[in-house]
C-alpha positions as CSV (number, residue, x, y, z in Angstrom):
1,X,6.8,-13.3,-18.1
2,X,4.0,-14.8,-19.8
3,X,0.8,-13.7,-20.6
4,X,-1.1,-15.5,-18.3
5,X,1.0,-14.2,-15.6
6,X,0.2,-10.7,-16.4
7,X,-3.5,-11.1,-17.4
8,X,-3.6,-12.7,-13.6
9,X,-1.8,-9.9,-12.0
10,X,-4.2,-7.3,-14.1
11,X,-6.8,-8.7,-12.7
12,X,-5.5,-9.4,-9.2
13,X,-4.9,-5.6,-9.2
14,X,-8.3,-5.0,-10.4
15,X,-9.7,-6.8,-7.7
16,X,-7.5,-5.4,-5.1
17,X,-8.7,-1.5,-6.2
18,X,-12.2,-2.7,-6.5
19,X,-12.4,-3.7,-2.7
20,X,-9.9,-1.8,-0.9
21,X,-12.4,1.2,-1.2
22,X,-15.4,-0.6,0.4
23,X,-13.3,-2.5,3.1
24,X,-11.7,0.7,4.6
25,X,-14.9,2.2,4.3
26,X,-16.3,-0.4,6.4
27,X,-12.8,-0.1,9.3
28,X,-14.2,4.1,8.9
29,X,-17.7,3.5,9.6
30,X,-16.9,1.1,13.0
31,X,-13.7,2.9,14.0
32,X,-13.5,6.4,12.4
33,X,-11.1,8.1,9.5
34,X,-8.0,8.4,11.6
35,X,-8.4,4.8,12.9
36,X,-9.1,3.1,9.0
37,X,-6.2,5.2,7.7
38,X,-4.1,3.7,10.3
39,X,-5.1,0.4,9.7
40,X,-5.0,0.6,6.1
41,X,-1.4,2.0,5.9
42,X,-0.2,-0.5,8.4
43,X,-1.6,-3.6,6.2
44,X,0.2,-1.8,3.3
45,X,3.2,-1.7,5.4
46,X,3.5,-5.7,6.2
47,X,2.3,-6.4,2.9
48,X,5.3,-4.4,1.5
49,X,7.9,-5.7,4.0
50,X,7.5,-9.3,3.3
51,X,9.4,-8.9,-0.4
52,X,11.2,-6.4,1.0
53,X,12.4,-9.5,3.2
54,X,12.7,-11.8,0.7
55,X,14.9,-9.7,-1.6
56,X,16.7,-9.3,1.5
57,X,15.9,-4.7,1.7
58,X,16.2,-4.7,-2.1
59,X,17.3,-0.9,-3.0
60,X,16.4,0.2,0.7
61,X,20.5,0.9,0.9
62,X,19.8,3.9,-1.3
63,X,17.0,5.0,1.0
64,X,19.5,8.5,1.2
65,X,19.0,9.7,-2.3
66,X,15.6,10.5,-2.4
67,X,14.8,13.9,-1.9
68,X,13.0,14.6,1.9
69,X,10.0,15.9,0.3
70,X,9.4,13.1,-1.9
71,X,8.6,11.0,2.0
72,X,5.6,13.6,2.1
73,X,3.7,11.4,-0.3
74,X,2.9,8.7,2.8
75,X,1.4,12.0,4.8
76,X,-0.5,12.6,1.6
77,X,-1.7,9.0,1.1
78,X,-3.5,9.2,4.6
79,X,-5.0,12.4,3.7
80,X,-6.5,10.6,0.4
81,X,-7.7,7.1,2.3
82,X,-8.6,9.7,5.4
């Protein structure tokens, strides 16, 4: 990968941190918390099904060896945007 590539995803992520906060602020002030976590976890979703399309379910056939507890983290994630 060059280093343009990853100087432009650095700062694509950058971005992406910098105004996530303020935009779900914005879906909390007009809708509420539970509302903004909702729709902020459901963007995430789409967003991260279109690769998963793409690759066609990349490693989502091994879905069975991660430990139950580790899918607490998407219960915590709304807790944290929340």
């Amino acid at each position: 990968m060059s280093l343009f590539v990853l100087v432009l995803v650095g700062l694509s992520a950058g971005f992406a941190v910098g105004i996530q906060a303020p935009l779900s602020s914005l879906i909390g002030q007009k809708l509420g918390p539970i509302e903004s976590a909702f729709i902020v976890h459901l963007g995430g979703a789409i967003t991260a099904l279109i690769p998963l399309i793409v690759m066609a379910g990349g490693k989502m056939n091994q879905v069975r060896s991660v430990p139950t507890y580790a899918f607490f983290a998407g219960s915590l994630g709304i807790i944290t945007v929340g």
